[in-house]
N, CA, C and O atoms as a Maestro MAE file, in Angstrom:
{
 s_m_m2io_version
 :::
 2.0.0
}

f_m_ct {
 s_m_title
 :::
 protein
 m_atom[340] {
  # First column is atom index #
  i_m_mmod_type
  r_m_x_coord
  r_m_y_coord
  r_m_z_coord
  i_m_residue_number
  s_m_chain_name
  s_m_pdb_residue_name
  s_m_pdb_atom_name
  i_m_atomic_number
  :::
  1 25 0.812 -1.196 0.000 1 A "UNK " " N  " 7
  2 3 0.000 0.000 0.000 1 A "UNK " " CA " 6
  3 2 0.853 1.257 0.000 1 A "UNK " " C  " 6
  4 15 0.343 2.320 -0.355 1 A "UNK " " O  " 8
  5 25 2.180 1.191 0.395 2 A "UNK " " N  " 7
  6 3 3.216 2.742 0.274 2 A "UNK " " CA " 6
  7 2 2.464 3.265 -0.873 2 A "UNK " " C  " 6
  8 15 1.409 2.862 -1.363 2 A "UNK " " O  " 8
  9 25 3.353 4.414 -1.253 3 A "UNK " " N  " 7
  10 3 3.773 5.128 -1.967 3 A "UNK " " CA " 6
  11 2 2.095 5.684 -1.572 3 A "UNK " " C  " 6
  12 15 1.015 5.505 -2.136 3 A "UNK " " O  " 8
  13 25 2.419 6.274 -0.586 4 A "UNK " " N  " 7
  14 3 1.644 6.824 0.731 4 A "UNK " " CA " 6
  15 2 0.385 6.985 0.515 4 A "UNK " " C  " 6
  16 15 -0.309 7.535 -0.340 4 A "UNK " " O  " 8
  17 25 0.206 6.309 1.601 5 A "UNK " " N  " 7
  18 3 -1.857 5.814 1.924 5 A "UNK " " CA " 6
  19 2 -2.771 7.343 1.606 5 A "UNK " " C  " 6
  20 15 -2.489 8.406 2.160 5 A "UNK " " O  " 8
  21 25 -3.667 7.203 0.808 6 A "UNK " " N  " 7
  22 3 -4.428 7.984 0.280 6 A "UNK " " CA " 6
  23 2 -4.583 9.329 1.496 6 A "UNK " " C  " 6
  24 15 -4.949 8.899 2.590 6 A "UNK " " O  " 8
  25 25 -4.438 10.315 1.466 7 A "UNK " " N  " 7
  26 3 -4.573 11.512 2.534 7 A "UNK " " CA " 6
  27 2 -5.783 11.789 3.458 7 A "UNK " " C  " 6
  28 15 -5.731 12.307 4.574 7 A "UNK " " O  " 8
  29 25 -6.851 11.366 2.822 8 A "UNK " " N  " 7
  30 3 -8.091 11.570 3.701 8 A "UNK " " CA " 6
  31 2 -8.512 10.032 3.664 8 A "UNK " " C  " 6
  32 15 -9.635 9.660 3.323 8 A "UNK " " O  " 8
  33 25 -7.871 9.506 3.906 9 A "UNK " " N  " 7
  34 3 -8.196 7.816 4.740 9 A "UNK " " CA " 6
  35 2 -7.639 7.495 5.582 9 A "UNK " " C  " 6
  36 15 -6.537 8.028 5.711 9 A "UNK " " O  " 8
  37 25 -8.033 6.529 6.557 10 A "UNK " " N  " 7
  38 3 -7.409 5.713 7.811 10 A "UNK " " CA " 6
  39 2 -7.371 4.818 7.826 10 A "UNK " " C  " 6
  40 15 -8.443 4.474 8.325 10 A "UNK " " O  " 8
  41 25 -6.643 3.716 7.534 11 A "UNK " " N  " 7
  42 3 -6.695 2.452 7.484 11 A "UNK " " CA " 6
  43 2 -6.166 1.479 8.753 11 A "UNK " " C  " 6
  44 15 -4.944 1.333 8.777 11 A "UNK " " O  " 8
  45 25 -6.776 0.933 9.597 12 A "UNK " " N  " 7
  46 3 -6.400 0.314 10.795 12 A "UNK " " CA " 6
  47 2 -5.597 -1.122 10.419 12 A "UNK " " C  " 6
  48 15 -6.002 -1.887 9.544 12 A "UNK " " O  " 8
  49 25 -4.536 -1.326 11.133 13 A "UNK " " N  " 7
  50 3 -3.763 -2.551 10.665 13 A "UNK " " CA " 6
  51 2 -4.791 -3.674 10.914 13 A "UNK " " C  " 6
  52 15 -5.147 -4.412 9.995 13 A "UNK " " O  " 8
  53 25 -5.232 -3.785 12.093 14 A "UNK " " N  " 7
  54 3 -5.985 -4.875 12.454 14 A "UNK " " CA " 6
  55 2 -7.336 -4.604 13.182 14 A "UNK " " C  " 6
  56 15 -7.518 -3.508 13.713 14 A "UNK " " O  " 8
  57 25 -8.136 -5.427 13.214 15 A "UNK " " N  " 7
  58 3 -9.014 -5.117 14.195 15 A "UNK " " CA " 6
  59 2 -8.774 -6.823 15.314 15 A "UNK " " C  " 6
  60 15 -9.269 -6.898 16.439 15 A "UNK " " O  " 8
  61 25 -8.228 -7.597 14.894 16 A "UNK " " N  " 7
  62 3 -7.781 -8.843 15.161 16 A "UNK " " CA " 6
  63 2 -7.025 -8.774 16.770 16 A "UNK " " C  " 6
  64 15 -7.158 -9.777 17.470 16 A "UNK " " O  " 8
  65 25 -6.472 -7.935 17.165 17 A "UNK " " N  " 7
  66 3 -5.431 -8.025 17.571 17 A "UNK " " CA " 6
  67 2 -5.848 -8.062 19.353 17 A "UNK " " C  " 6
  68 15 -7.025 -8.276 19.644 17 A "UNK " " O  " 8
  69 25 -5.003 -7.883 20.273 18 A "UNK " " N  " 7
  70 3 -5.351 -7.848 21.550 18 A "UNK " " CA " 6
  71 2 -6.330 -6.371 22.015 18 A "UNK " " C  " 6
  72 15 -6.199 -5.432 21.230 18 A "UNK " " O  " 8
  73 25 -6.981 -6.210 22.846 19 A "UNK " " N  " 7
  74 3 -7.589 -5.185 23.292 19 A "UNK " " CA " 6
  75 2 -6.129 -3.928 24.056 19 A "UNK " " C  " 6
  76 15 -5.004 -4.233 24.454 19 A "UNK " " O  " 8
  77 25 -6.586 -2.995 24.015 20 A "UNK " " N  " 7
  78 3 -5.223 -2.225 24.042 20 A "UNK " " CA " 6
  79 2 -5.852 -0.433 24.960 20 A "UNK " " C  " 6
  80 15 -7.045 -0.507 25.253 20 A "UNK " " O  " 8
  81 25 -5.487 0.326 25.178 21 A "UNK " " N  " 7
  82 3 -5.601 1.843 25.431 21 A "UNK " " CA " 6
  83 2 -5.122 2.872 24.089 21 A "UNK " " C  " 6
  84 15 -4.080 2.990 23.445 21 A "UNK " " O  " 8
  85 25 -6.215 3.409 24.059 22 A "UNK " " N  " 7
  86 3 -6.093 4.603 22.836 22 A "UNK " " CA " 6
  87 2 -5.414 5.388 23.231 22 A "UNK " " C  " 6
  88 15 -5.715 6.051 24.224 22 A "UNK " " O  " 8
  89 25 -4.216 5.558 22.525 23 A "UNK " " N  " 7
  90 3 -3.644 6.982 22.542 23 A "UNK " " CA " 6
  91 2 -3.145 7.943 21.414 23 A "UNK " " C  " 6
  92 15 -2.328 7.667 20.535 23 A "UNK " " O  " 8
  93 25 -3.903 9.315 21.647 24 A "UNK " " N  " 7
  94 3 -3.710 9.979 20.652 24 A "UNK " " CA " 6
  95 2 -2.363 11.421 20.606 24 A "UNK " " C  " 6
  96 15 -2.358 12.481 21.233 24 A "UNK " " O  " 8
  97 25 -1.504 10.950 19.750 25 A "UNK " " N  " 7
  98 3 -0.569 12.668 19.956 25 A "UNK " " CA " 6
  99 2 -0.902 13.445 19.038 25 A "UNK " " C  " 6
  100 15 -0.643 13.312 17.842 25 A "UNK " " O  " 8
  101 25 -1.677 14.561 19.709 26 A "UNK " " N  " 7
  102 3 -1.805 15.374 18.664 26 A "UNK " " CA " 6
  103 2 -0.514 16.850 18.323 26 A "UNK " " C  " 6
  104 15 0.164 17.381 19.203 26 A "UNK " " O  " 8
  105 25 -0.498 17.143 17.116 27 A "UNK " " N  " 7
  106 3 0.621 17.864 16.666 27 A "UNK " " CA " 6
  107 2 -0.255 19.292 15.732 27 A "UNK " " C  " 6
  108 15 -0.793 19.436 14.634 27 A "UNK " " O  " 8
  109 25 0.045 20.205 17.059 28 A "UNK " " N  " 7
  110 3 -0.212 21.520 16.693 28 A "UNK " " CA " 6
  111 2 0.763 22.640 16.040 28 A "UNK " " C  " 6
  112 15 1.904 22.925 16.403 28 A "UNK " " O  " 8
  113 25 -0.146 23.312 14.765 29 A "UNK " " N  " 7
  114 3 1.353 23.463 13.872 29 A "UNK " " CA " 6
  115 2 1.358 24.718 14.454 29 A "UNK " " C  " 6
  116 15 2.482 25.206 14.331 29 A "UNK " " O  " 8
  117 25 0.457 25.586 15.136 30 A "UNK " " N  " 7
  118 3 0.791 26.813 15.715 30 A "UNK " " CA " 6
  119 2 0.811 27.736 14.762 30 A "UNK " " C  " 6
  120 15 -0.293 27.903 14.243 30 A "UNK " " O  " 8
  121 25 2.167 28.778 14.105 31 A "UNK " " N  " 7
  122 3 2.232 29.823 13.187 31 A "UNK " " CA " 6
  123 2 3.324 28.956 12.453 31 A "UNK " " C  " 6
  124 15 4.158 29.693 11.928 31 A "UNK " " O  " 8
  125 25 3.544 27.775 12.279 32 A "UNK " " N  " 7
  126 3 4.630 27.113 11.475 32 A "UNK " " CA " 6
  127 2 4.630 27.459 9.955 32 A "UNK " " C  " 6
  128 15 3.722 26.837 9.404 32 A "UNK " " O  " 8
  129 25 5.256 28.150 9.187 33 A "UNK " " N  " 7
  130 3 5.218 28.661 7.824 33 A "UNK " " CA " 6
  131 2 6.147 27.738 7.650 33 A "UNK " " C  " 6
  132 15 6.694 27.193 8.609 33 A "UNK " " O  " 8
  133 25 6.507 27.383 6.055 34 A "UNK " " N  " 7
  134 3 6.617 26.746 5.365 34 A "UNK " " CA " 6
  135 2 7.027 27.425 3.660 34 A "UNK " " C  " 6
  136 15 6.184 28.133 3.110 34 A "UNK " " O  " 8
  137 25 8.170 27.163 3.059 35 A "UNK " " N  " 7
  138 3 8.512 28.285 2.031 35 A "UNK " " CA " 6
  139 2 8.149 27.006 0.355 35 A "UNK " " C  " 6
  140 15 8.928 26.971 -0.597 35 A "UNK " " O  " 8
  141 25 7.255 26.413 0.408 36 A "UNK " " N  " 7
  142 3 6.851 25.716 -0.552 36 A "UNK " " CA " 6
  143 2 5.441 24.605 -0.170 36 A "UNK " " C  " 6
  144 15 5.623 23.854 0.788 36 A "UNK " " O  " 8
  145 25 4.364 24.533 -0.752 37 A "UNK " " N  " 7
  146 3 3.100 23.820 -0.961 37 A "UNK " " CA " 6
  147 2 3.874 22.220 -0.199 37 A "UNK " " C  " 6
  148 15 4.722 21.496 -0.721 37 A "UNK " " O  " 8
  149 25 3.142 22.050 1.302 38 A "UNK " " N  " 7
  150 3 3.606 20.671 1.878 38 A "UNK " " CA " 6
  151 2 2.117 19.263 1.366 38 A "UNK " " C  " 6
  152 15 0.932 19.589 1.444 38 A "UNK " " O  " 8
  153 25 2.480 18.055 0.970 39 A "UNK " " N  " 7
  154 3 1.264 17.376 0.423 39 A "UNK " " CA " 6
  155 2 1.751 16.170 1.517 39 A "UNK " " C  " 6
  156 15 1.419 15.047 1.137 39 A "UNK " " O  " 8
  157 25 2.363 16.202 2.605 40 A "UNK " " N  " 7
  158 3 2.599 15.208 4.017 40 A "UNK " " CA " 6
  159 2 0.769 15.214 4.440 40 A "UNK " " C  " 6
  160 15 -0.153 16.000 4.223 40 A "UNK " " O  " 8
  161 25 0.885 14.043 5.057 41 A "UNK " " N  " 7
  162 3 -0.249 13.596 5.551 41 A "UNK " " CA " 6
  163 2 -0.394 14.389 7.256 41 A "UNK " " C  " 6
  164 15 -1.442 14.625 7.858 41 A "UNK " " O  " 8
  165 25 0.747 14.611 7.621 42 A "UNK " " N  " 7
  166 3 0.772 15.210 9.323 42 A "UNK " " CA " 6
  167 2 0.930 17.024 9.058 42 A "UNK " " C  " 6
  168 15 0.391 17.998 9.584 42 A "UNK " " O  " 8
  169 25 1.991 16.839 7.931 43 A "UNK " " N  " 7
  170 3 2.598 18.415 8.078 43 A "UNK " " CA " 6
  171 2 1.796 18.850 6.868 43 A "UNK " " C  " 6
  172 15 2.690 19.275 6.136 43 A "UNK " " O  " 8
  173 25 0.626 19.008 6.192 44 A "UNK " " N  " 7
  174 3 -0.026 19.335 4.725 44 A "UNK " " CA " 6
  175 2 -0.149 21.080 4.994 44 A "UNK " " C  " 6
  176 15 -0.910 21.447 5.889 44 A "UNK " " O  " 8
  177 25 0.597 22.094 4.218 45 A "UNK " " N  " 7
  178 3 0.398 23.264 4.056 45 A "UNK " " CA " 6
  179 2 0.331 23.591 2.439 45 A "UNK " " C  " 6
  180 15 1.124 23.519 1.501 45 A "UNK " " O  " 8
  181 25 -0.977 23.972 2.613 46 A "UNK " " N  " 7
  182 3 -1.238 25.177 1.425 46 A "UNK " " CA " 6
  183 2 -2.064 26.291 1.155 46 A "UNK " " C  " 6
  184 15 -2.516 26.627 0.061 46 A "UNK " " O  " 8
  185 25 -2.261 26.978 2.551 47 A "UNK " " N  " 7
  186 3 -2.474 28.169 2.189 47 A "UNK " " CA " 6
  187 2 -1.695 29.054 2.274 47 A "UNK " " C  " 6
  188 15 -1.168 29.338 3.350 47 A "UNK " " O  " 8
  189 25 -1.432 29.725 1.098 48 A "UNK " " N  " 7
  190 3 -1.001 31.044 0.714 48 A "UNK " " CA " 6
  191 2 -0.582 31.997 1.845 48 A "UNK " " C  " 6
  192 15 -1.618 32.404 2.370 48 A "UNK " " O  " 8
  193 25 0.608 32.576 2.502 49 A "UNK " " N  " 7
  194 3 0.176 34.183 3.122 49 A "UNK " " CA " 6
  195 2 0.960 34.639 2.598 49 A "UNK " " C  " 6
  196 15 2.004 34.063 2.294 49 A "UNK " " O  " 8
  197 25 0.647 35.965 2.308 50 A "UNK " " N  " 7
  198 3 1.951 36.696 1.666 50 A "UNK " " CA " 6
  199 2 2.555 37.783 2.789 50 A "UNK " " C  " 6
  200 15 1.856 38.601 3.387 50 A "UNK " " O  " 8
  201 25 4.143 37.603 2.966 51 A "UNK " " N  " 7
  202 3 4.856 38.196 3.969 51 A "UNK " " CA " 6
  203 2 5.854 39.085 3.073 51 A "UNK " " C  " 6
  204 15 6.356 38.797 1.987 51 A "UNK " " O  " 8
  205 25 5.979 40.131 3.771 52 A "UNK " " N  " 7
  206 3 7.017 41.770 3.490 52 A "UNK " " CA " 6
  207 2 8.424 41.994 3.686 52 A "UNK " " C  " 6
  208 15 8.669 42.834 4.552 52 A "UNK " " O  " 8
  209 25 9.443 41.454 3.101 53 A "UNK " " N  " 7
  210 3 10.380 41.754 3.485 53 A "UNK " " CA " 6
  211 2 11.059 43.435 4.057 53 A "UNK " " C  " 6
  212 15 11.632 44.360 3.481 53 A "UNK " " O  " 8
  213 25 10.676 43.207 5.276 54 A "UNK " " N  " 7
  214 3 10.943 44.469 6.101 54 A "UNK " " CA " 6
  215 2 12.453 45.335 5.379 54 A "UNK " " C  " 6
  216 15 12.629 46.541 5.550 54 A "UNK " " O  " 8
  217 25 13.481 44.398 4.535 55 A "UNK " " N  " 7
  218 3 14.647 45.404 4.833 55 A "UNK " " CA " 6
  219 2 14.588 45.641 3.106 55 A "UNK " " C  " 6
  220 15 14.993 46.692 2.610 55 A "UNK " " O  " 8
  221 25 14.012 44.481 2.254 56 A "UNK " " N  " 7
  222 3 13.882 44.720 0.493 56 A "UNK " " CA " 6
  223 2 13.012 45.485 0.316 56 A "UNK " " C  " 6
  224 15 13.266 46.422 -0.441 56 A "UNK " " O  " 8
  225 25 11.736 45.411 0.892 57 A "UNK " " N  " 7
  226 3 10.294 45.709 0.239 57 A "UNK " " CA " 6
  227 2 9.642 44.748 -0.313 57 A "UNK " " C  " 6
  228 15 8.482 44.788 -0.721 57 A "UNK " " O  " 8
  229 25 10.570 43.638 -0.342 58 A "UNK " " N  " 7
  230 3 10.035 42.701 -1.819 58 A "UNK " " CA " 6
  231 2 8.353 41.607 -0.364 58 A "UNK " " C  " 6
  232 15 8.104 41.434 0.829 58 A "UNK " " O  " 8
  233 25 7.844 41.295 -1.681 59 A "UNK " " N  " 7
  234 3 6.764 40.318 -1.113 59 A "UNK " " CA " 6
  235 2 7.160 38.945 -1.624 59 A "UNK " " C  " 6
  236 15 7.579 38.742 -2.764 59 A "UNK " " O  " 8
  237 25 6.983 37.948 -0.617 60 A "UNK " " N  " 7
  238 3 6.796 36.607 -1.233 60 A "UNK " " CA " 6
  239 2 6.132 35.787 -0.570 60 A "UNK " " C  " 6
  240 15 5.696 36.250 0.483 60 A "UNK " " O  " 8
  241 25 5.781 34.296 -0.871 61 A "UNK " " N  " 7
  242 3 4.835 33.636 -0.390 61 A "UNK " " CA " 6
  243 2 5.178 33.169 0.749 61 A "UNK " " C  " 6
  244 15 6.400 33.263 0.863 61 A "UNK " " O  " 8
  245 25 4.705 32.720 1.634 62 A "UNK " " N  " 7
  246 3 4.695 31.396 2.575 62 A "UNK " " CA " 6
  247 2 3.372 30.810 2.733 62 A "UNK " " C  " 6
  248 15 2.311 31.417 2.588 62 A "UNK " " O  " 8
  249 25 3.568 29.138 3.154 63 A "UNK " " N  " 7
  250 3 2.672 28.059 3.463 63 A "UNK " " CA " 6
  251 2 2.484 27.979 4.706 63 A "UNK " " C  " 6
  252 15 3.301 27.613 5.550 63 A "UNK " " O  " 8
  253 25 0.978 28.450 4.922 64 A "UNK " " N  " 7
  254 3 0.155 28.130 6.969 64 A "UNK " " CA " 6
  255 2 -0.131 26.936 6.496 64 A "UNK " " C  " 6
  256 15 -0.499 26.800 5.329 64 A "UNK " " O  " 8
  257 25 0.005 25.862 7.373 65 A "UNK " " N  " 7
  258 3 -0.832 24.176 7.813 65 A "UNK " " CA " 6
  259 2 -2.334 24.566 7.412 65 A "UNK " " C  " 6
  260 15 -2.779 25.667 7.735 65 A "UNK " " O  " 8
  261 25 -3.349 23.342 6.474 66 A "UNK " " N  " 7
  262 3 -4.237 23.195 6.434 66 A "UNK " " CA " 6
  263 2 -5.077 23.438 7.602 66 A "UNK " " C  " 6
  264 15 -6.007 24.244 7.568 66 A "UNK " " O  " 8
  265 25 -4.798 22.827 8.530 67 A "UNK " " N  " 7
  266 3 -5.169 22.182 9.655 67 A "UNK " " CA " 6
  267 2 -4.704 22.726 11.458 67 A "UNK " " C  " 6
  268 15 -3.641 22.644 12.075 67 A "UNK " " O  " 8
  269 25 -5.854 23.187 11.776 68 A "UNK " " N  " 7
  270 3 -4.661 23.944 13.122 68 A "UNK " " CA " 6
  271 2 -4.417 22.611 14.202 68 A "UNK " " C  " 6
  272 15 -3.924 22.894 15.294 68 A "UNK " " O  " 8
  273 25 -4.769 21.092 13.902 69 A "UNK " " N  " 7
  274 3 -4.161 20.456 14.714 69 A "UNK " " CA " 6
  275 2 -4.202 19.734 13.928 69 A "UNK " " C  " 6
  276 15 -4.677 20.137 12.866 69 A "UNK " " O  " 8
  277 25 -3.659 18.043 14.018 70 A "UNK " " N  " 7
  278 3 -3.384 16.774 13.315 70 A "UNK " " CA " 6
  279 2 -2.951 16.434 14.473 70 A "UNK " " C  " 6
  280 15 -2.429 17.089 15.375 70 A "UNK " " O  " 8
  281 25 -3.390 14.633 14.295 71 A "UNK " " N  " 7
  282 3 -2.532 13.703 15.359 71 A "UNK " " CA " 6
  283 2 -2.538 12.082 14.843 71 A "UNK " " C  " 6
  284 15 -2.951 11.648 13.767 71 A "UNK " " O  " 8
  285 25 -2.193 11.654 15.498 72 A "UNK " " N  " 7
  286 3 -1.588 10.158 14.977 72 A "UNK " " CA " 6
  287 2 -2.031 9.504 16.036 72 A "UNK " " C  " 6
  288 15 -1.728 9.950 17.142 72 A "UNK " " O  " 8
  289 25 -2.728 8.476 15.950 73 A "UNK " " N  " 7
  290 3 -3.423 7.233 17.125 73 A "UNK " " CA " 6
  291 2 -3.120 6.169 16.923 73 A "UNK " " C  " 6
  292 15 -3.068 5.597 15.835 73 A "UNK " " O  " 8
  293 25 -2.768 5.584 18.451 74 A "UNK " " N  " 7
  294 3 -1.856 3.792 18.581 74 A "UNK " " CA " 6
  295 2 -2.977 3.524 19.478 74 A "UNK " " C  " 6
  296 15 -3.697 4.343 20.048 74 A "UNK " " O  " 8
  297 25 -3.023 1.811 19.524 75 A "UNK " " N  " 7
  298 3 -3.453 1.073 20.742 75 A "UNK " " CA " 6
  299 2 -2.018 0.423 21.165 75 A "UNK " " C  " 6
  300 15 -1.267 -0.381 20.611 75 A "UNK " " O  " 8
  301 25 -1.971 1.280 22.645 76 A "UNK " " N  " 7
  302 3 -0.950 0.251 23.505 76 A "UNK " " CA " 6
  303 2 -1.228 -1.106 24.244 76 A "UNK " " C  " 6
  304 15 -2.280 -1.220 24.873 76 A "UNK " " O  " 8
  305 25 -0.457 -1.989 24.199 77 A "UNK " " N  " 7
  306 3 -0.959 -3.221 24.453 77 A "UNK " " CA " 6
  307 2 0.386 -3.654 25.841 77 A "UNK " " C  " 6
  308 15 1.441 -4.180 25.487 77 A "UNK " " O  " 8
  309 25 0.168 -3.396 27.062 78 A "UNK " " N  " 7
  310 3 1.047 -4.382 27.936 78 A "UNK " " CA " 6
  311 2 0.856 -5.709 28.280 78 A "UNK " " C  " 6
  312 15 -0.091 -6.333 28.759 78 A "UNK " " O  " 8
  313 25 1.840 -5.961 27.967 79 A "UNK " " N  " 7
  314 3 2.272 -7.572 27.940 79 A "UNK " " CA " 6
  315 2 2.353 -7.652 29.782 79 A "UNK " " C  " 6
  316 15 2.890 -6.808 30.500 79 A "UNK " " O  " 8
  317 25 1.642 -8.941 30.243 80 A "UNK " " N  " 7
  318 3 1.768 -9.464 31.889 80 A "UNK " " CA " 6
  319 2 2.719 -10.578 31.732 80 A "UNK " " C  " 6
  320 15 2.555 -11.484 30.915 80 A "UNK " " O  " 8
  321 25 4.155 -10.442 32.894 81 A "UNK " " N  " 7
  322 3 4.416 -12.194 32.678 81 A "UNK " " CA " 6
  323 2 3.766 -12.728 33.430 81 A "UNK " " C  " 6
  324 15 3.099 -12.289 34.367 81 A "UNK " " O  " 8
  325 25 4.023 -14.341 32.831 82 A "UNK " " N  " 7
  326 3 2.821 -15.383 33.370 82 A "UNK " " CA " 6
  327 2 3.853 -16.000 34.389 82 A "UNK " " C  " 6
  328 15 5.016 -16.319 34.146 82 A "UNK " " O  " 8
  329 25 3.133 -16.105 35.656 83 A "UNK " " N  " 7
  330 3 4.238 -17.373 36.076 83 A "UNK " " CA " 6
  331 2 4.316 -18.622 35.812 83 A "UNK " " C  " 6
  332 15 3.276 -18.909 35.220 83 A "UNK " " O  " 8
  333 25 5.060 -19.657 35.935 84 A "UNK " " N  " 7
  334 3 5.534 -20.698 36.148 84 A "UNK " " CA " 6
  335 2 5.599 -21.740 36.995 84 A "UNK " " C  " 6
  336 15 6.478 -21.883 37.845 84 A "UNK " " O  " 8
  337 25 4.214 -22.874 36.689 85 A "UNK " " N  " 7
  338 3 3.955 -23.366 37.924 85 A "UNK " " CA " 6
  339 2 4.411 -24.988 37.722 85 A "UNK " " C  " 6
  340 15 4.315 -25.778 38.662 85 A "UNK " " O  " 8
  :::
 }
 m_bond[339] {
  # First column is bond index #
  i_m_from
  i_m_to
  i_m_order
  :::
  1 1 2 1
  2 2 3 1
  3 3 4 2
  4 3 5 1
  5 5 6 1
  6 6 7 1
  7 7 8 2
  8 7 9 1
  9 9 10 1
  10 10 11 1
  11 11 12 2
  12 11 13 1
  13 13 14 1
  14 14 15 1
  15 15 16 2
  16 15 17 1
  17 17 18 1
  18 18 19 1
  19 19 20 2
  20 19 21 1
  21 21 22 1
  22 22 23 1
  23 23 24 2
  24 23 25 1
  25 25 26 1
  26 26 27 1
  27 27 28 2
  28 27 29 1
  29 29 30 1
  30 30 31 1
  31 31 32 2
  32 31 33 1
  33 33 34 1
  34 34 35 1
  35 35 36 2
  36 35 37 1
  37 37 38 1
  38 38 39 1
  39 39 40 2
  40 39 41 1
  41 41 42 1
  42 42 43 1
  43 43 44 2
  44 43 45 1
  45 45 46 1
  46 46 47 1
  47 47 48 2
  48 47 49 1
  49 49 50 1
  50 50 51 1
  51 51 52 2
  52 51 53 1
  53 53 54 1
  54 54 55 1
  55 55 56 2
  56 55 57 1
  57 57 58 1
  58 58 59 1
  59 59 60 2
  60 59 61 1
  61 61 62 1
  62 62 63 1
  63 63 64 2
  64 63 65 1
  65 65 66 1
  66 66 67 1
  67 67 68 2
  68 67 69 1
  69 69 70 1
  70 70 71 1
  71 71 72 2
  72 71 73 1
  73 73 74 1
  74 74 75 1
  75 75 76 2
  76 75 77 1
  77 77 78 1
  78 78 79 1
  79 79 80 2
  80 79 81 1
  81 81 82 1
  82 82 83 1
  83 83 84 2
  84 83 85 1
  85 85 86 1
  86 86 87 1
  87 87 88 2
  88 87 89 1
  89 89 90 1
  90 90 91 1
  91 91 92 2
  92 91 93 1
  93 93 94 1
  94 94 95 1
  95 95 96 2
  96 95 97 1
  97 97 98 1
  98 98 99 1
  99 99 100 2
  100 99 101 1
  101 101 102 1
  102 102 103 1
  103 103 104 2
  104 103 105 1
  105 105 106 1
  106 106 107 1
  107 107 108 2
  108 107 109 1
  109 109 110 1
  110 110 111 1
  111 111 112 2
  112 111 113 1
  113 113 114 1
  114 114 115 1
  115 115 116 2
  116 115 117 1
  117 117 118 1
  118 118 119 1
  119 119 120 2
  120 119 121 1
  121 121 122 1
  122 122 123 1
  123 123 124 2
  124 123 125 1
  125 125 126 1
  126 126 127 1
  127 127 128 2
  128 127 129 1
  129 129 130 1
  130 130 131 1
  131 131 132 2
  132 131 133 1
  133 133 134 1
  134 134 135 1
  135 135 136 2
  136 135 137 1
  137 137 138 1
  138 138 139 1
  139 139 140 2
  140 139 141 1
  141 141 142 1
  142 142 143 1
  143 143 144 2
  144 143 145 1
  145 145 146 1
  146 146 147 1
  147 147 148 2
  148 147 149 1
  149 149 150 1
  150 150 151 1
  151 151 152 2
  152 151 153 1
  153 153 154 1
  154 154 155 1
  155 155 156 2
  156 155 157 1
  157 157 158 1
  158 158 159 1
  159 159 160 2
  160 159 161 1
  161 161 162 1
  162 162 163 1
  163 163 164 2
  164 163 165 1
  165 165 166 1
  166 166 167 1
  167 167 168 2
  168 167 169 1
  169 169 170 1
  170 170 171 1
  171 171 172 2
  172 171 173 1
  173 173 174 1
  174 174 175 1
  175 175 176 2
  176 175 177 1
  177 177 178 1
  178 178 179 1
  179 179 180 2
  180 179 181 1
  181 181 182 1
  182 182 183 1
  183 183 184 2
  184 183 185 1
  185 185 186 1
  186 186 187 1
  187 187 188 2
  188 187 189 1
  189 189 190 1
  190 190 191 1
  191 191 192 2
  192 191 193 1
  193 193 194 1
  194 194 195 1
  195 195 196 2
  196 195 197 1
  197 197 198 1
  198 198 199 1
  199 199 200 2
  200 199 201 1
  201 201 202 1
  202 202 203 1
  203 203 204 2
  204 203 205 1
  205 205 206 1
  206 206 207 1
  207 207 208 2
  208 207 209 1
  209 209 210 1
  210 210 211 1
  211 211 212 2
  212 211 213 1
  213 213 214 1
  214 214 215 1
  215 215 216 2
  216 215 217 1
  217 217 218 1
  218 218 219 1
  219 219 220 2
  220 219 221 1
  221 221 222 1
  222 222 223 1
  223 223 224 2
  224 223 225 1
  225 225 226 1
  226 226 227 1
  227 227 228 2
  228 227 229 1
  229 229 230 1
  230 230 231 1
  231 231 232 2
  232 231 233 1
  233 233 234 1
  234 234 235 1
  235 235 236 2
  236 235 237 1
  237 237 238 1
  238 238 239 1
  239 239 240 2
  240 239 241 1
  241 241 242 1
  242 242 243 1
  243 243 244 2
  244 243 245 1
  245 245 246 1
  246 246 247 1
  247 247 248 2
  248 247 249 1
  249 249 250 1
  250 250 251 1
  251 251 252 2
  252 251 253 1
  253 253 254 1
  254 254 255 1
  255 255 256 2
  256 255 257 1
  257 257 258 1
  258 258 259 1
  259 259 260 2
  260 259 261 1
  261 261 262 1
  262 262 263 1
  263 263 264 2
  264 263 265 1
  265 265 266 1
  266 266 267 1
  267 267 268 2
  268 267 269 1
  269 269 270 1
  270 270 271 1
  271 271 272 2
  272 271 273 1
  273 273 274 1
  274 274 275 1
  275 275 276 2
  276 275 277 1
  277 277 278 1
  278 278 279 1
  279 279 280 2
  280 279 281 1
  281 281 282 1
  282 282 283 1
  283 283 284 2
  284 283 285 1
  285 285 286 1
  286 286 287 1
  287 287 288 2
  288 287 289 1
  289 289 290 1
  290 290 291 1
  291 291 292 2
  292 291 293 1
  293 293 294 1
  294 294 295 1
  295 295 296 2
  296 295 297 1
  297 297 298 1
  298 298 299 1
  299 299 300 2
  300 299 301 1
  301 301 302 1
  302 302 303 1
  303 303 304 2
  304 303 305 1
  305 305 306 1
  306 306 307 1
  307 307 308 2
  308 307 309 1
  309 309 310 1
  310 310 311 1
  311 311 312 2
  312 311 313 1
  313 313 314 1
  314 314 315 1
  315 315 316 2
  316 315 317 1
  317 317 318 1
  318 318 319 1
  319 319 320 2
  320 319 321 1
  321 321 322 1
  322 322 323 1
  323 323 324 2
  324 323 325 1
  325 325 326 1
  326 326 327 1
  327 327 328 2
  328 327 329 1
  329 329 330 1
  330 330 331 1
  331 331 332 2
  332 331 333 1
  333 333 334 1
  334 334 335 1
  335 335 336 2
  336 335 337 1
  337 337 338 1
  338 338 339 1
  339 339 340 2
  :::
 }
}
């Protein structure tokens, strides 16, 4: 499936697997600019702002995040040892 999982899908590895705790990190891009169009699934920027070079005059672009948060979700699974009887 690389050559990276479609952008607005989620595909869960398993539903098979042991019961586990959700955890989510979410990743806030804040004022993070960006000097070219990002098409990353976590880091995706493409809107436009246009910023002033205070000492040229000149204008040029930068990229704000789609998105003012994104995050990525695991199920953690702890393993118990068993004893030995």
């Amino acid at each position: 499936m690389p050559d990276w999982i479609p952008k607005n899908e989620f595909y869960p590895l398993s539903a098979d697997g042991p019961e586990g705790d959700l955890i989510f990190k979410p990743f806030m891009s804040n004022s993070l600019y960006f000097e070219e169009p990002i098409n990353d699934p976590l880091y995706s920027a493409h809107k436009e702002v246009p910023e002033i070079d205070v000492n040229t005059n000149e204008t040029y672009i930068r990229y704000l995040a789609d998105h003012p948060v994104k995050g990525v979700g695991c199920t953690q699974h702890v393993s118990q040892a068993r004893k030995s009887t």
